[in-house]
C-alpha positions in Angstrom: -15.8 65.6 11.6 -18.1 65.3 8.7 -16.3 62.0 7.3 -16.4 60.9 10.9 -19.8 60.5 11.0 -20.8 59.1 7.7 -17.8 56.5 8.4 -19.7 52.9 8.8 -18.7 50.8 12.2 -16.4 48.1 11.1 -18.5 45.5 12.6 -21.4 46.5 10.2 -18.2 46.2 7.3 -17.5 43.5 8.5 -21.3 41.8 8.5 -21.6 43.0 4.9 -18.5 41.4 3.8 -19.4 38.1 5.6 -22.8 38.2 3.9 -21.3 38.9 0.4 -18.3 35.6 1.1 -21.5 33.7 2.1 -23.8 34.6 -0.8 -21.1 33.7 -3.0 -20.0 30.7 -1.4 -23.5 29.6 -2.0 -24.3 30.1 -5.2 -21.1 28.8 -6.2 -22.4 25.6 -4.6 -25.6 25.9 -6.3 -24.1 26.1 -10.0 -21.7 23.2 -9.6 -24.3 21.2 -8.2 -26.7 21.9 -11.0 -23.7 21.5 -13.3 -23.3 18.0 -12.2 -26.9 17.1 -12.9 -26.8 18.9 -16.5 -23.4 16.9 -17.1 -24.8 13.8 -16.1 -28.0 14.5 -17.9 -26.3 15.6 -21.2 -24.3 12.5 -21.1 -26.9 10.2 -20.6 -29.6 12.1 -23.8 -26.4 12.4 -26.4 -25.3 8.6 -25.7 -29.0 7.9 -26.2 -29.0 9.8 -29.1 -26.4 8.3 -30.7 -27.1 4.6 -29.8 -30.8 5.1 -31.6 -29.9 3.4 -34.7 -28.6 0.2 -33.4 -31.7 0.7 -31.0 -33.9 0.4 -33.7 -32.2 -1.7 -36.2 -31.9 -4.4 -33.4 -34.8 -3.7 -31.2 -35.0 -6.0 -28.2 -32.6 -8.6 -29.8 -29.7 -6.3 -29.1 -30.2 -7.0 -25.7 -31.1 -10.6 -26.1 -29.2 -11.9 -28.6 -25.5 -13.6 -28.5 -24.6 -13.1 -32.3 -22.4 -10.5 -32.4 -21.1 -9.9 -36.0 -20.9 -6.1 -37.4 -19.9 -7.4 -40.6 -23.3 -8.7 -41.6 -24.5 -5.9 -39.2 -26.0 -8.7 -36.2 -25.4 -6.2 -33.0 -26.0 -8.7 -30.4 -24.7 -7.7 -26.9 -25.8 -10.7 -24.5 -22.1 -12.5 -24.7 -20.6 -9.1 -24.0 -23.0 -8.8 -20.8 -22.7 -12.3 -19.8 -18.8 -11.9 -20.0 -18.7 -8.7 -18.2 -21.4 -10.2 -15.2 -19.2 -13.2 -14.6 -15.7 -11.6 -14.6 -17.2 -9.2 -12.3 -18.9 -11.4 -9.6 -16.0 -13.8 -9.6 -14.0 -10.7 -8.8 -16.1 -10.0 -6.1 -16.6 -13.6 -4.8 -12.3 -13.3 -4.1 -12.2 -10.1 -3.4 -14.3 -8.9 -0.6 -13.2 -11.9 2.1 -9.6 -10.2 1.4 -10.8 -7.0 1.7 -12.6 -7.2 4.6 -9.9 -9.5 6.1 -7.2 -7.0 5.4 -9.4 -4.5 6.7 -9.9 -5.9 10.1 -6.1 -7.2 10.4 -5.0 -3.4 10.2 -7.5 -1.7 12.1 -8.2 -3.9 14.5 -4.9 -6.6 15.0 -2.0 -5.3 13.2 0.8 -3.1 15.7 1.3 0.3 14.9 4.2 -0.2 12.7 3.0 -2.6 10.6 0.2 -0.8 10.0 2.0 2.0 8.6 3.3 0.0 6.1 -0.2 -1.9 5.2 -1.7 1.3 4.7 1.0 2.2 2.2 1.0 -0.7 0.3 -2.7 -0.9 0.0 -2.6 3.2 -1.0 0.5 2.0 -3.7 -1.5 -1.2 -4.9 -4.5 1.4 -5.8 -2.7 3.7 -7.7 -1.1 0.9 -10.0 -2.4 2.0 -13.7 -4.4 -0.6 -14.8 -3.2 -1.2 -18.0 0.4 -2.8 -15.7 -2.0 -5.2 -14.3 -3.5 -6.0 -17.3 0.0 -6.7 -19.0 1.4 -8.5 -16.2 -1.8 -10.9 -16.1 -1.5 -11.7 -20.4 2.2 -11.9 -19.9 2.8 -13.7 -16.6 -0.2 -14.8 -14.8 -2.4 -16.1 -18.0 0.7 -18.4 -18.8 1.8 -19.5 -15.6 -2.4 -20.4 -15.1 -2.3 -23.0 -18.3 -1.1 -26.0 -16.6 -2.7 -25.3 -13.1 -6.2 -25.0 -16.0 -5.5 -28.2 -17.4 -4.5 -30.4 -14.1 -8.0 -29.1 -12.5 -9.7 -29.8 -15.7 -8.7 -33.5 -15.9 -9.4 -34.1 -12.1 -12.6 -33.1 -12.3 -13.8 -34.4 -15.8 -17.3 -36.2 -15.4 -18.1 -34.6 -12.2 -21.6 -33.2 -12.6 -21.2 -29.6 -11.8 -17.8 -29.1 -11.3 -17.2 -30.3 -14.9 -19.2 -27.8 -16.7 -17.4 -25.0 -14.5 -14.0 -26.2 -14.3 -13.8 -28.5 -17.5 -12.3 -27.9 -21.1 -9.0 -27.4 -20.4 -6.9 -23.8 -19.8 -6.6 -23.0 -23.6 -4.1 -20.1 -23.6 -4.9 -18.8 -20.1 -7.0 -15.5 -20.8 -10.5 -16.7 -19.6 -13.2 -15.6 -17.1 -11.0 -16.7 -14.2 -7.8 -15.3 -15.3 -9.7 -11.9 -15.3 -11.8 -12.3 -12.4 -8.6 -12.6 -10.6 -7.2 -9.7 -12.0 -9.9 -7.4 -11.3 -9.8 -8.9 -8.0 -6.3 -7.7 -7.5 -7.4 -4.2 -8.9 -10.1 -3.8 -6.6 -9.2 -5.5 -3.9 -6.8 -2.1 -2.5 -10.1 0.0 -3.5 -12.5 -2.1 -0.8 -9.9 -2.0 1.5 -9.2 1.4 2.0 -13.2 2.5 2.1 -13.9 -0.5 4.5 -10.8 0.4 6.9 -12.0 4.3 7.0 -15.2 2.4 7.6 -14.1 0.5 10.7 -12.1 3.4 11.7 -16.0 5.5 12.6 -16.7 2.2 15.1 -17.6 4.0 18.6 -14.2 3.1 21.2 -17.2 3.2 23.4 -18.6 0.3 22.2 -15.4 -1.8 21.1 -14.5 -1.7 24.6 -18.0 -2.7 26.2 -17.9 -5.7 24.6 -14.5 -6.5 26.0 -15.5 -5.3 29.4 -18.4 -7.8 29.0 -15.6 -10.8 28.0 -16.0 -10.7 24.3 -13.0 -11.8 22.6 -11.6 -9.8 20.3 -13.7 -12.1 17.7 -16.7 -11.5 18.9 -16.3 -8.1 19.6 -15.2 -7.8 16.1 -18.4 -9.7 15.2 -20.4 -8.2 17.3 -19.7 -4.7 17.7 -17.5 -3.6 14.2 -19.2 -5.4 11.5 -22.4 -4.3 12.4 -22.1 -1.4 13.3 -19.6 -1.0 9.8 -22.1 -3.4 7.9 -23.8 -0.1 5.6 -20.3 1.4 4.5 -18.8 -2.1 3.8 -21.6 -2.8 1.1 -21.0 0.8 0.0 -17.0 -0.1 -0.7 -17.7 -3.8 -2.1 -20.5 -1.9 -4.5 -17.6 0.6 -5.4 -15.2 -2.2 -6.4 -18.0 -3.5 -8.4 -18.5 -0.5 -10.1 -14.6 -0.5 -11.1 -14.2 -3.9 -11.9 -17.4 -3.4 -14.4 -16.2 -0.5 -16.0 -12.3 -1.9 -16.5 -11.5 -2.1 -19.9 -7.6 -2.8 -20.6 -7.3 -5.1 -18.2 -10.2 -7.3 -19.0 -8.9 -6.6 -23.0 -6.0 -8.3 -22.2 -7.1 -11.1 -19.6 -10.7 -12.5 -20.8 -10.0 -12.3 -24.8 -12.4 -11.6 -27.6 -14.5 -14.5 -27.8 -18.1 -14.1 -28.2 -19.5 -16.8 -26.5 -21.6 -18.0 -23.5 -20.5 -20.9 -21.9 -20.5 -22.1 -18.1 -16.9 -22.8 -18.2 -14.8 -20.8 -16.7 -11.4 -21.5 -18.1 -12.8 -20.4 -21.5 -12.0 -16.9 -23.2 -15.0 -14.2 -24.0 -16.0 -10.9 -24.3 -16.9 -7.8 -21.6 -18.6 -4.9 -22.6 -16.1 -2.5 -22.0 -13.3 -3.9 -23.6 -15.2 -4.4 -26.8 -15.9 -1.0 -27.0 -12.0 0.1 -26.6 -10.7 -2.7 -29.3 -13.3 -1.9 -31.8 -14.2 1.8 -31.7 -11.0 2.8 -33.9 -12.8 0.9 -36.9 -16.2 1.2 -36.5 -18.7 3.4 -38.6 -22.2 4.1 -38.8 -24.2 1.5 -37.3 -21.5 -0.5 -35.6 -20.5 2.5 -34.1 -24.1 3.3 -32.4 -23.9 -0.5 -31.4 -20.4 0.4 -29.3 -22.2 3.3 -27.6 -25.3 1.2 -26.4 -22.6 -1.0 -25.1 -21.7 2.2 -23.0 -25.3 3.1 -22.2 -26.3 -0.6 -21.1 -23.0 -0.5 -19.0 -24.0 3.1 -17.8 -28.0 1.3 -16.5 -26.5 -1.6 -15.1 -24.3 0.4 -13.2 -27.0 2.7 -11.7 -29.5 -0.2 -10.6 -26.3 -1.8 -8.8 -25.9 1.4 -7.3 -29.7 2.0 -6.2 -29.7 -1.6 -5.2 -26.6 -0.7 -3.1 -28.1 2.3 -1.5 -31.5 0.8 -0.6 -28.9 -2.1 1.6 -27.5 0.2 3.1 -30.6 2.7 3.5 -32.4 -0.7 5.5 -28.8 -1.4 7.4 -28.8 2.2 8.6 -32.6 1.8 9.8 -32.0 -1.5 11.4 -28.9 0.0 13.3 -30.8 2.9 14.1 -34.1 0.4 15.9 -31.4 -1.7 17.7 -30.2 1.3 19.1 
């Protein structure tokens, strides 16, 4: 009888265990969200750290400067940005109308079966490693580019413009454009993918008032998916931005090594990421710190793309939000 009574209800056993999974569950949350900060903050002081000599041996001029020569210890990074910039927005320039394009076709157009398939093709065209893009692009595409390079280069020789983009010839085929397409073909499965889970949060409700008021399915496409899809499609192209900057193999292998800045585009140079991977091996002291600026330049330019991104998306989200 005595062990009757001092027995506690199950409900209250119950309560207490609920309170202790919940406690748990959230400070769990708590340290790995703190975690993430300290990682992110530890990265960012150590690569700091260890990119201070080049900092101050070079000063501004390792920003501004396109001599880059560790040999007589000149740390100059502006071709490496320049060639990392370019790749990247013509990547984005072929990209994104593809992207979206795709995106729309399967979400919107495509029948059921087909787009099953799409969706597994994209899915297998993301998971490609990048290094097998990079080595079909030096070993097939590069090559097979040369001649096309060359005919476009005499047809539009002396054409203000178009000359200093397209002119000089294809060289040996690993130039901007040769790895501005590539990266295109690497990112374009990425934007895809986000902008189709994008489309797919589009109201029925509201796809199907625009037809009921006679839209076609253009304009309801115009006027009811995109903007109403507008925020999470900047948020996918700024994603494939952020990959494209960052790829290093593939733009080793594509764009070349040459430390230049030139408005041609069939010309080789240098990305920022790529340097870092073919020199790091035999680099030392102040060269070395050079390479990891490299990483911490890359690692700012990627955050103000990132804030710029947000603050689109931030306004998009607001504007939606009035219209509504």
């Amino acid at each position: 009888m005595a062990a009757e009574m001092s027995a506690r209800p199950a409900g209250l056993e119950a309560k207490d265990k609920g309170s202790l999974a919940d406690s748990a569950f959230r400070w769990t949350a708590v340290v790995a969200a703190f975690a993430i900060l300290v990682i992110l903050g530890l990265i960012i002081v150590s690569s700091v750290w260890e990119a201070r000599p080049a900092f101050s041996e070079m000063g501004l001029s390792f920003l501004t400067s396109d001599r880059w020569a560790p040999s007589q210890d000149s740390f100059g990074t502006l071709t490496m940005i320049y060639g990392t910039a370019v790749a990247s927005l013509i990547a984005i320039v072929l990209a994104v109308p593809v992207s979206i394009g795709i995106a729309l076709f399967i979400s919107e157009v495509a029948p059921r079966r087909l787009r099953t398939a799409l969706v597994f093709v994209v899915d297998l065209l993301a998971a490609v490693p990048s290094v097998v893009y990079g080595l079909w692009g030096v070993l097939f595409v590069a090559p097979s580019l040369v001649p096309i390079y060359n005919d476009i280069s005499d047809k539009v020789e002396g054409i203000p413009i178009l000359d200093s983009l397209f002119g000089g010839g294809g060289g040996s085929g690993r130039s901007f454009m040769t790895a501005g397409m590539i990266l295109a073909l690497m990112i374009t499965p990425i934007i895809t993918s986000v902008t189709r889970e994008v489309i797919a949060t589009v109201p029925q409700g509201e796809k199907d008032a625009a037809t009921a008021l006679g839209a076609t399915r253009w304009e309801m496409i115009r006027g009811a998916v995109l903007p109403h899809s507008f925020g999470g499609i900047v948020g996918a192209i700024m994603l494939g931005l952020g990959r494209a900057m960052g790829e290093t193999i593939a733009l080793a292998l594509t764009m070349g090594a040459a430390f230049q800045i030139t408005t041609e585009l069939f010309s080789s140079g240098a990305a920022m990421p790529a340097t870092i991977a073919l020199e790091w091996g035999e680099s030392s002291g102040t060269h070395r710190s050079a390479l990891i600026g490299l990483g911490v330049v890359l690692f700012i330019a990627t955050i103000v793309i990132n804030s710029i991104a947000r603050g689109v998306v931030t306004r998009a989200e607001v504007r939606m939000r009035g219209a509504a």
